[in-house]
C-alpha positions in Angstrom: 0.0 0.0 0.0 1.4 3.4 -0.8 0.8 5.8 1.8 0.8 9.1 2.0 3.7 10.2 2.7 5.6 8.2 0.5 2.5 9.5 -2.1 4.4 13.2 -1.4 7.6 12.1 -2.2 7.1 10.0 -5.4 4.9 13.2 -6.4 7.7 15.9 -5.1 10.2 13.6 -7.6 7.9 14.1 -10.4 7.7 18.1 -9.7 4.5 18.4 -8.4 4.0 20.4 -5.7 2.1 18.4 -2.8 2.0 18.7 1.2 -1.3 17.4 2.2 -2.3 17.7 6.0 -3.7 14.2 7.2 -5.3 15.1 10.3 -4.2 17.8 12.9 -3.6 16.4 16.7 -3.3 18.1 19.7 -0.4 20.7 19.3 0.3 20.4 14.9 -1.0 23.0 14.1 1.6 25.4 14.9 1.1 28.7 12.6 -1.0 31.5 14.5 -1.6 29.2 17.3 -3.2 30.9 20.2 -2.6 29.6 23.6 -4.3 26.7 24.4 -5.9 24.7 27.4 -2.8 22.0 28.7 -5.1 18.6 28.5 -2.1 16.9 30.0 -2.1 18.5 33.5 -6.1 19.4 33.3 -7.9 17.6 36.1 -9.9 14.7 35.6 -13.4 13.8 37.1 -13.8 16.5 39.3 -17.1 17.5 37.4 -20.2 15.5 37.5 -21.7 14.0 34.7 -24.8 16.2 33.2 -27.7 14.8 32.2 -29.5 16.4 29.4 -33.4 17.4 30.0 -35.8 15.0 28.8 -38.9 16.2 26.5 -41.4 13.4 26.0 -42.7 13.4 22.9 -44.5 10.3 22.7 -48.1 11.2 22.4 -48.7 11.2 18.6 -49.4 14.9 17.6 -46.7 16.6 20.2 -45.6 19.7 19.0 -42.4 21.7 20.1 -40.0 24.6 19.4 -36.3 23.9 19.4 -34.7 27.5 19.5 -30.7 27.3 18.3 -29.3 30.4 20.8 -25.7 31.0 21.8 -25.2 30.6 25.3 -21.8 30.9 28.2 -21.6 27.7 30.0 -19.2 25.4 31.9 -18.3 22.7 30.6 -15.7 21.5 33.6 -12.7 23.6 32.2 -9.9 25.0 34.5 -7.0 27.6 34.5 -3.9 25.8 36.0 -4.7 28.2 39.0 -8.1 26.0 39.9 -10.1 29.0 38.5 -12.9 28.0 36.5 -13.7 28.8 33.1 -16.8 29.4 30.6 -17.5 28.3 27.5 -19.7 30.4 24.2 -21.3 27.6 22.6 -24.7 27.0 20.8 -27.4 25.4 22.3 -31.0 23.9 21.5 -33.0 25.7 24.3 -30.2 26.3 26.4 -28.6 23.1 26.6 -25.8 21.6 25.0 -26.6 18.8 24.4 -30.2 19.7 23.5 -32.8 18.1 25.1 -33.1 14.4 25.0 -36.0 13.6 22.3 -37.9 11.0 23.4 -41.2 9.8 20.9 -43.2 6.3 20.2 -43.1 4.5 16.9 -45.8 5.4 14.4 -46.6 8.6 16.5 -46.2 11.3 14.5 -44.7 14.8 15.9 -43.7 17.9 14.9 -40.9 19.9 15.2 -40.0 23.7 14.5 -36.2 24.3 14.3 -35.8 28.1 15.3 -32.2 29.7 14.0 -31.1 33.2 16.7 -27.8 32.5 16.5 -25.7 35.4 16.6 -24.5 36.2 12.6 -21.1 35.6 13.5 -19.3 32.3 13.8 -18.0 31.1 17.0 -15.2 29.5 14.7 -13.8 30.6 11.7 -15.4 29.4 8.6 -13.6 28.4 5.6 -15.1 30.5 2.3 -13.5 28.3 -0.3 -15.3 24.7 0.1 -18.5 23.9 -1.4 -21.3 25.2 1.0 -24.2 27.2 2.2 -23.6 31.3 1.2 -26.3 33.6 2.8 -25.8 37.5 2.2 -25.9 37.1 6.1 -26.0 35.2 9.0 -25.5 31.4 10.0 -26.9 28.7 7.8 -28.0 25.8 9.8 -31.0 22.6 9.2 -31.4 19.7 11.8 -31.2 16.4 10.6 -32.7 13.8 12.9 -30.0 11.1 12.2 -31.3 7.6 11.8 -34.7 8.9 11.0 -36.9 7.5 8.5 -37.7 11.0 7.4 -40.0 12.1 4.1 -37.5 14.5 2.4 -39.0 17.7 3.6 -38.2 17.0 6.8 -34.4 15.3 6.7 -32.4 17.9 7.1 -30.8 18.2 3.8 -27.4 20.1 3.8 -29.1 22.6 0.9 -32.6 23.3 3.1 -30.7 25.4 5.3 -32.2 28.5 6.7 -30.6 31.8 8.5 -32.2 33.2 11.6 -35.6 34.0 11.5 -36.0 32.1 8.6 -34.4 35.4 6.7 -32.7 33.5 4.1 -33.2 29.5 2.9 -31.2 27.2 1.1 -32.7 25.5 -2.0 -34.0 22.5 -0.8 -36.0 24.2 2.2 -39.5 23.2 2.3 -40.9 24.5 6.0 -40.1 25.7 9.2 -41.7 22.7 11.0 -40.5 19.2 10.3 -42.4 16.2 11.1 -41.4 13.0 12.2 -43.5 10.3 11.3 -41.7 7.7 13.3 -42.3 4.6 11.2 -39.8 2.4 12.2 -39.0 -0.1 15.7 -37.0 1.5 18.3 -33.5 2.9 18.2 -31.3 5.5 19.6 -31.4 8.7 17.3 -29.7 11.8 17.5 -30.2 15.1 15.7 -27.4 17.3 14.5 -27.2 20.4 12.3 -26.0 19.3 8.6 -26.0 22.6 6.7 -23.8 22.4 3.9 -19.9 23.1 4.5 -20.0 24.1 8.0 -21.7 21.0 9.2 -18.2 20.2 11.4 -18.5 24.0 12.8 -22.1 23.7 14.0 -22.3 20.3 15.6 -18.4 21.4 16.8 -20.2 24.3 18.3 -23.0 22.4 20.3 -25.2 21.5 18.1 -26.4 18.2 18.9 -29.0 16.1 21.2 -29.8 12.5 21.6 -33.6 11.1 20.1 -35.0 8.0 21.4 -37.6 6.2 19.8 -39.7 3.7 21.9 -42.1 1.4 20.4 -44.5 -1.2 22.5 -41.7 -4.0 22.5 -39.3 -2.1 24.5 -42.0 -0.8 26.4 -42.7 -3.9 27.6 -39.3 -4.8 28.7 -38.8 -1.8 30.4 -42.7 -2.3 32.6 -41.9 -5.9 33.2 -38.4 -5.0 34.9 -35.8 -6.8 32.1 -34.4 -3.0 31.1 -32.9 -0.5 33.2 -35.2 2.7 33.0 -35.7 6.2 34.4 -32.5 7.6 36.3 -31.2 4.0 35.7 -30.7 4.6 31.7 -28.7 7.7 30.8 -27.7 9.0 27.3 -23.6 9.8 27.3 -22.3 11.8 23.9 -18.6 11.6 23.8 -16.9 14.1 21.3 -13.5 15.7 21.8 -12.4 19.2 21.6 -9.0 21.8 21.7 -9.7 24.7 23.6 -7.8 28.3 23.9 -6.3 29.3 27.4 -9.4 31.5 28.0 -12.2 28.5 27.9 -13.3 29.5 24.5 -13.3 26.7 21.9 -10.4 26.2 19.4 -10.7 24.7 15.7 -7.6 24.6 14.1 -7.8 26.3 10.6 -4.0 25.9 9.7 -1.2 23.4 9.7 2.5 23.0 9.4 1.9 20.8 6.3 -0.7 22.7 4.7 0.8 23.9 1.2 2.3 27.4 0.4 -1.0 29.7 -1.0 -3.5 27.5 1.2 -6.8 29.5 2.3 -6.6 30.9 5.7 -8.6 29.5 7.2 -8.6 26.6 5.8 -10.8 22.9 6.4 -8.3 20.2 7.7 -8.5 16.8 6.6 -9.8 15.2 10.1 -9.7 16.9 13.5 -8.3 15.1 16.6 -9.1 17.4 20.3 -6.7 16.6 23.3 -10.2 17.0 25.4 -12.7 14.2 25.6 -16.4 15.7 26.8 -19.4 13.6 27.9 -22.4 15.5 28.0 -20.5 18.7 27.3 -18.6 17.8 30.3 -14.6 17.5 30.4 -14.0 13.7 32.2 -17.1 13.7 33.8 -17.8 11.3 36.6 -21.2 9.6 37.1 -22.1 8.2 40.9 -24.3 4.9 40.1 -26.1 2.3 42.9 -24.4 -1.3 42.5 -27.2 -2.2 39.9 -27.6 -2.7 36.0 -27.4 1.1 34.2 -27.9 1.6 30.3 -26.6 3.6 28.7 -27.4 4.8 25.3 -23.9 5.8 23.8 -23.3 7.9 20.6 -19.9 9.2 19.5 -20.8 12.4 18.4 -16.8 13.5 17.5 -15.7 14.9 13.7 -13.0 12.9 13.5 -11.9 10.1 16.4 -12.8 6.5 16.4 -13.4 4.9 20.3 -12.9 1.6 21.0 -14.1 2.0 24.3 -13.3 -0.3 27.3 -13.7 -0.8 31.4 -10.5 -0.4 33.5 -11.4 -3.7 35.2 -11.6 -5.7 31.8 -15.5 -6.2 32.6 -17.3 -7.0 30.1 -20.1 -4.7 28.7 -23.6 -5.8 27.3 -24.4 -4.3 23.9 -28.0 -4.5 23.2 -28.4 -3.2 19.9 -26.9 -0.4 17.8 -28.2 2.7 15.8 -31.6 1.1 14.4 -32.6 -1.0 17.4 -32.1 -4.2 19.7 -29.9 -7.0 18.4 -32.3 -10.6 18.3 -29.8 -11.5 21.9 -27.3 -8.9 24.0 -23.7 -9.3 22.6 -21.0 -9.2 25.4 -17.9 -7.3 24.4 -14.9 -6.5 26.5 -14.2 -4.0 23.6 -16.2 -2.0 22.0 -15.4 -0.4 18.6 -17.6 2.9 17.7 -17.6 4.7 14.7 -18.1 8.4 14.1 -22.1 9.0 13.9 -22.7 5.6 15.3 -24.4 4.5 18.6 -24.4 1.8 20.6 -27.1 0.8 23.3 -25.5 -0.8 26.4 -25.7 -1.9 29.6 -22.9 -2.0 32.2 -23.6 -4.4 35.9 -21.9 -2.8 38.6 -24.1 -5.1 41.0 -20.9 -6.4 42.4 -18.6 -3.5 42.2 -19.9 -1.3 45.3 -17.7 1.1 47.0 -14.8 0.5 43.6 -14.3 3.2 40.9 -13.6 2.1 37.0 -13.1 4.3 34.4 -14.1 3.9 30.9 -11.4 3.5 28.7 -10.8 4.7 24.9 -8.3 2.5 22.9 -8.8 4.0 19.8 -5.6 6.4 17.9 -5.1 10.0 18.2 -4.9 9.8 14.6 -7.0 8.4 11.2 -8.2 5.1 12.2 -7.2 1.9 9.9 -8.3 -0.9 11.5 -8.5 -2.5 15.1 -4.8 -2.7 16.5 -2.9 -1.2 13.8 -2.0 2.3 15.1 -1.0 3.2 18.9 -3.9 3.9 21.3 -5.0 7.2 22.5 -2.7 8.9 25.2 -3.9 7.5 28.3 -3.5 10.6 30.1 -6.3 12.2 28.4 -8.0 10.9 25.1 -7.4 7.5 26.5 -10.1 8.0 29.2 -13.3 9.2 28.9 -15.1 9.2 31.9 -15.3 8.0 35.9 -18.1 5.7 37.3 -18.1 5.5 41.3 -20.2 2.6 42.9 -21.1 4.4 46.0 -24.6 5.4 45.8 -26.7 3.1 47.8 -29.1 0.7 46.5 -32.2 1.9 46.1 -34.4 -1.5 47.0 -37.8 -0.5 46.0 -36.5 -0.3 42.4 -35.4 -4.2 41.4 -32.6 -4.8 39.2 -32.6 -5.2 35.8 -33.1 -8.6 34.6 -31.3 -8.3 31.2 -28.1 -11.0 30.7 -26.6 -12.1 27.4 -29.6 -14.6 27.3 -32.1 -11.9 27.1 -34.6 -12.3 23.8 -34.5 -8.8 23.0 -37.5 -8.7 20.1 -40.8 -10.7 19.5 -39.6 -11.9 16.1 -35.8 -12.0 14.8 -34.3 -9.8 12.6 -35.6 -11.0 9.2 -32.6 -11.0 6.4 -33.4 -8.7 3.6 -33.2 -10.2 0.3 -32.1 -8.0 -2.8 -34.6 -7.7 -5.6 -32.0 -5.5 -8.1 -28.2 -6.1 -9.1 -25.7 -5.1 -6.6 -24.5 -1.2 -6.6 -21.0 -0.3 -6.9 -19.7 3.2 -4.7 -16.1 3.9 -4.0 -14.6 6.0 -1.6 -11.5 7.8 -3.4 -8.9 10.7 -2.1 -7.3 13.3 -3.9 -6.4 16.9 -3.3 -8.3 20.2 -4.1 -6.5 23.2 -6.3 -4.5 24.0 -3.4 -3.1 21.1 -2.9 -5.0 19.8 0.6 -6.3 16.5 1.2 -9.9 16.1 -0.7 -11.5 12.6 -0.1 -14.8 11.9 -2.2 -17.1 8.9 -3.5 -17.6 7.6 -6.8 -18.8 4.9 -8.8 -17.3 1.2 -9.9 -19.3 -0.5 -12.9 -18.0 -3.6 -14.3 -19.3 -1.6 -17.6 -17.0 0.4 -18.8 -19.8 2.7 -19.9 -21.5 2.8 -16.9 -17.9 3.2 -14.6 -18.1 6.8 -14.1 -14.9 6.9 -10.9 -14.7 10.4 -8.9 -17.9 12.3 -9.1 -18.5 15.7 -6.9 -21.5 16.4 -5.0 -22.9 18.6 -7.4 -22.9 15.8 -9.9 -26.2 14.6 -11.3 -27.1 11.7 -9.3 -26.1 8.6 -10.0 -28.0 5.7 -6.9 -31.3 5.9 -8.0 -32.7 3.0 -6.3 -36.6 2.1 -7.6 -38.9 2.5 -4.5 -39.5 -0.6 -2.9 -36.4 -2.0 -4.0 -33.8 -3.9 -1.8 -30.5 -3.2 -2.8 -26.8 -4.6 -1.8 -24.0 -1.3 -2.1 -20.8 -2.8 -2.8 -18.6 0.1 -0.9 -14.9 -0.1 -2.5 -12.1 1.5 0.0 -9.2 2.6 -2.3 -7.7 5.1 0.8 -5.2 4.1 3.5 -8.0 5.3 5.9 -11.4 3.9 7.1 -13.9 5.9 6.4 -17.8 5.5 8.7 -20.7 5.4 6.0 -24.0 7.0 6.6 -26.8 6.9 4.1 -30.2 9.3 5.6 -33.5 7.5 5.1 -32.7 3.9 5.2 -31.5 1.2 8.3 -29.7 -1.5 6.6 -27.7 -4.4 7.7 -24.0 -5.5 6.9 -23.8 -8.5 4.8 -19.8 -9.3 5.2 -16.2 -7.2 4.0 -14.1 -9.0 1.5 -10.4 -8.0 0.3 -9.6 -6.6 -2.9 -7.3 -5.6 -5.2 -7.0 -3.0 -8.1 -5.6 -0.4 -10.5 -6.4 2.9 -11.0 -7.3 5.2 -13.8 -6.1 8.8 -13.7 -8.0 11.5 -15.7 -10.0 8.4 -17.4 -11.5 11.6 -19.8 -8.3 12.0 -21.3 -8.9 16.1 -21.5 -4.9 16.6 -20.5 -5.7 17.9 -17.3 -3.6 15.5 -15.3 -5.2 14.2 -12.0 -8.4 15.8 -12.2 -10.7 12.9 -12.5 -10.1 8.9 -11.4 -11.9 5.8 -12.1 -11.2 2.4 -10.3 -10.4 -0.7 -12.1 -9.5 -4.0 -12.3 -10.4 -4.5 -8.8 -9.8 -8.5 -7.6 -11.8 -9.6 -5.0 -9.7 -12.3 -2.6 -12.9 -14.9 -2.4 -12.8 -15.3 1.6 -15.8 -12.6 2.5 -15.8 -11.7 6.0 -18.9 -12.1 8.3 -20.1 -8.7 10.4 -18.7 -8.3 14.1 -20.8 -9.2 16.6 -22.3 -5.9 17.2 -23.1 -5.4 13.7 -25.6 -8.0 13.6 -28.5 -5.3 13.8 -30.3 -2.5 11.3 -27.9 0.4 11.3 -27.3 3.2 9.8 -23.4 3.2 9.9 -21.0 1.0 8.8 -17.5 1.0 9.1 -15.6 0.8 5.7 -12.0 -0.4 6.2 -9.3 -0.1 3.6 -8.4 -2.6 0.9 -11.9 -3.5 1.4 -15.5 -3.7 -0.1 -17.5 -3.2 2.5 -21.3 -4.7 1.3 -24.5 -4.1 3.1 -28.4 -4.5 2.0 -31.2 -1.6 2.4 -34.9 -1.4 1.3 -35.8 2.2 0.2 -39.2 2.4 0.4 -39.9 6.5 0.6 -39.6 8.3 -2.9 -37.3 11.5 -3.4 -34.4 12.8 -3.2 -31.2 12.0 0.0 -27.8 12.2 0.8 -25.0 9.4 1.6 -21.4 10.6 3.3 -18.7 9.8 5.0 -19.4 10.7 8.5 -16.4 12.3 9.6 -17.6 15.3 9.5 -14.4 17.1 8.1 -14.6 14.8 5.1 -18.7 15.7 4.9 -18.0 19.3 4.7 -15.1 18.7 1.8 -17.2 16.9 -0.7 -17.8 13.2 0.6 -21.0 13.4 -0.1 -23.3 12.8 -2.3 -27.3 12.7 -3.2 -29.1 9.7 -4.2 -33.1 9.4 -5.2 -35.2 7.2 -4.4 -37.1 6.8 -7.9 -41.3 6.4 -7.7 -42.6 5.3 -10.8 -43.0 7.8 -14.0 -40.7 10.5 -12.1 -37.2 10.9 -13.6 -33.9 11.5 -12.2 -33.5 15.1 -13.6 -36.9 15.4 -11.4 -34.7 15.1 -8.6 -31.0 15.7 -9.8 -29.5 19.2 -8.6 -26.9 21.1 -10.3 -24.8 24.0 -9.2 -27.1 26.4 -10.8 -29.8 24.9 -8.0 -27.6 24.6 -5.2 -27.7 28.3 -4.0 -23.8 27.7 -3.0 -20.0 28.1 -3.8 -17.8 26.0 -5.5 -14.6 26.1 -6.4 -12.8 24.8 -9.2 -10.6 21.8 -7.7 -8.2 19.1 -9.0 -8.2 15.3 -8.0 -4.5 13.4 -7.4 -5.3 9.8 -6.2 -4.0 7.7 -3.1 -3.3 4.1 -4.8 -4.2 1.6 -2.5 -3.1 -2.0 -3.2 
């Protein structure tokens, strides 16, 4: 495999001028740095754990207003003096993270997403990617992540709208969304996901936990078998930088950015030095020696956990983004994906009076697989938070009844079977016209015709599944780098990973331009497919692509219009990893619901595409 760096120096031979930054840690970014918040010497679960407000939605017909204001908070910080520190960051009502959503299958409710944020940024916003422009103001939309959503109401990255509704993208189709809630029960989350500056507004706080109930789980949690009430908590881990003062750093530059780079300028990934639960720096949560669950989403831009107990314990994962596994899966280890959640449940029945800290084993840096690259710093990324068995057991309340025998669902989960050939999408790299790191997806056909390689999202759409169709995405990984997949709309499951090889095609147009489009080919499949991981065997809405791999999973797409698919690192989101696919109802064609760059009320500019051969 040819990396990157050794890509730069091949390329540096041939006189082309490359230096693309991979990923900015703690302290890389060392042009204009301001002084920053020490996360080495920063104290550690001194804070306790916040626990987001609930708002029960579950009566079909709810209404509410979610109001996006700036507010000064704490989120644990300290000068080295002890002194504590606040924190401007945006809020849904107040609190960051908003208001835990909670609503009932097949009850619909309505929600009105209300923009008075401040026109300026609280981070600075890079003009020369492809996003949202208003004359003033801050674009945002709410997308209710794992939602099966009609397309008014998904939060497309072009229905933006600026405060007061004074300016909308052009995709915006009302100030109240509604959520139908047609689907079993999962653990959501909404997030803003306006175009470009998604990884600046969910950076900035913008981001809350939804949890959708239906009568099975209801059940479970009446008849005693789940924890409940103050015994199931929602914990959002994301990392951050932050300046000396408390406010919240971004980097926008980096030593190995090119000569005649923007300023500021989008970074390929994002790596913080601070972990926050809750908005919390290491939080620590006091728990009775009982059964807790906790719903867990990793809500960072860039970092991959693989998240652990500091007394090797085992942890009980009941089900993942779209909703209870058939039986708990018990994992000493527990891998989690940008975007992703996992639904779990820890037993510190026989644990009183101990503390244990959960653990992060993931990098500091891109992730390419389980145990390849050096675990977090276990002086801060490395732990996440505190849990002290010290509370006493409340009696009148009886345990939990869950174990790893647990039947979790009235029926098992029912394979899907594909009623349409397979669908081939490839996650490429390149660079942009300034020479920074520009990953994006693509297309593989085995036609030559039909093979169409590196497309941008302003591209007509090319996945236009039939509605009603069940369809098997063949995901080809041609980076160094695994990448975490999210298509809106859909829940699918994971069929199995297989190793490949290829070759590449660069500028398969032939215009001359050198490098500006690529088209994979050849690719060689190694015939030994891989079954999921244990806590894949569920409906998700993630899915972790690794590299050298094609990554296949099935989905039935069963509302008509128009939807999105990215990467869900966020800072490979905002730099054109994305891209639309319709859902195609009979007699409606695909220039119904392509978009071009005319349409897309946004910026572009021009950019050039160098590939990363993989092999």
């Amino acid at each position: 495999m040819l990396n990157r760096r050794e890509f730069i120096k091949l390329s540096t031979a041939a006189g082309v001028a490359l230096a693309v930054p991979w990923h900015v840690s703690g302290r890389s970014a060392l042009a204009q740095m301001p002084k920053l918040l020490n996360a080495a010497i920063h104290p550690k679960f001194f804070t306790a754990l916040p626990i987001p407000p609930v708002k029960d939605m579950t009566k079909a017909g709810a209404k509410s207003d979610l109001e996006m204001v700036q507010e000064v908070v704490s989120l644990g910080l300290r000068k080295p003096n002890g002194q504590d520190l606040q924190t401007p960051v945006w809020t849904y009502n107040g609190n960051y993270p908003g208001a835990t959503i909670v609503a009932h299958q097949d009850r619909p409710i309505h929600i009105t997403w209300r923009n008075k944020l401040p026109n300026r940024h609280l981070l600075p916003v890079d003009t020369t990617v492809h996003r949202a422009n208003p004359m003033r103001g801050i674009p945002t939309v709410s997308h209710l992540h794992g939602g099966h959503s009609e397309p008014g109401s998904d939060g497309d990255p072009e229905a933006w709208f600026t405060k007061n509704w004074r300016e909308t993208g052009p995709r915006f189709v009302s100030r109240t969304n509604t959520y139908d809630n047609s689907q079993e029960s999962g653990t959501l989350w909404y997030h803003d996901h306006a175009l470009g500056i998604t990884r600046l507004n969910v950076y900035a706080g913008l981001a809350g936990f939804y949890l959708l109930r239906d009568d099975n789980e209801m059940q479970m949690i009446n008849d005693g078998v789940l924890p409940s009430g103050p015994y199931e908590i929602g914990l959002a881990i994301q990392d951050r930088m932050f300046q000396a003062n408390g406010r919240l750093f971004m980097p926008t530059t980096d030593e190995e950015l090119p000569a005649g780079a923007p300023a500021p300028s989008i970074l390929a990934e994002f790596f913080g030095d601070f972990i926050l639960v809750n908005g919390m720096a290491w939080p620590y949560l006091e728990v009775e020696p009982r059964r807790y669950r906790f719903r867990m989403l990793n809500g960072s831009d860039s970092r991959f956990y693989i998240l652990k107990l500091s007394n090797n314990q085992p942890m009980l994962v009941l089900g993942t983004d779209g909703g209870f596994f058939d039986q708990p899966v018990s994992l000493t280890e527990l891998l989690i994906v940008p975007g992703e959640r996992a639904d779990v449940v820890i037993d510190f029945s026989n644990l009183s009076g101990q503390d244990l800290i959960l653990q992060n084993l993931g990098p500091d840096s891109p992730f390419k697989g389980p145990g390849i690259d050096p675990p977090a710093d276990p002086n801060t990324t490395g732990q996440i938070m505190q849990f002290r068995v010290n509370l006493p057991l409340d009696t009148v309340v009886a345990n939990a009844s869950v174990d790893g025998a647990t039947e979790l669902r009235a029926a098992p989960i029912a394979p899907l079977t594909p009623t349409a050939p397979p669908r081939g999408v490839v996650l490429f790299e390149g660079q942009d016209e300034y020479g920074r790191l520009r990953p994006q997806l693509g297309v593989y056909d085995a036609d030559p015709t039909l093979n169409l390689g590196s497309l941008a999202y302003t591209d007509p759409v090319t996945e236009t599944p039939a509605l009603h169709s069940t369809e098997v995405w063949e995901i080809y990984n041609t980076t160094e780098d695994a990448h975490p997949i999210h298509l809106h709309l859909v829940q699918f499951q994971v069929l199995n990973r297989e190793d490949y090889t290829f070759t590449m095609e660069v500028d398969p147009a032939g215009d001359g331009t050198g490098g500006s489009k690529f088209r994979l080919t050849n690719p060689v499949l190694s015939g030994n497919p891989q079954a999921p991981e244990p806590n894949e065997a569920g409906n998700q809405d993630m899915v972790l692509a690794l590299p050298g791999q094609v990554t296949r999973i099935i989905a039935h797409f069963d509302r008509p219009g128009r939807y999105v698919w990215h990467c869900h690192i966020l800072s490979h989101e905002d730099h054109d990893m994305m891209r639309p696919f319709a859902v195609m109802d009979t007699g409606i064609s695909a220039a119904a619901v392509d978009h071009s760059m005319e349409q897309s009320g946004s910026v572009l500019d021009k950019n050039v595409y160098v590939p990363i051969v993989a092999r």
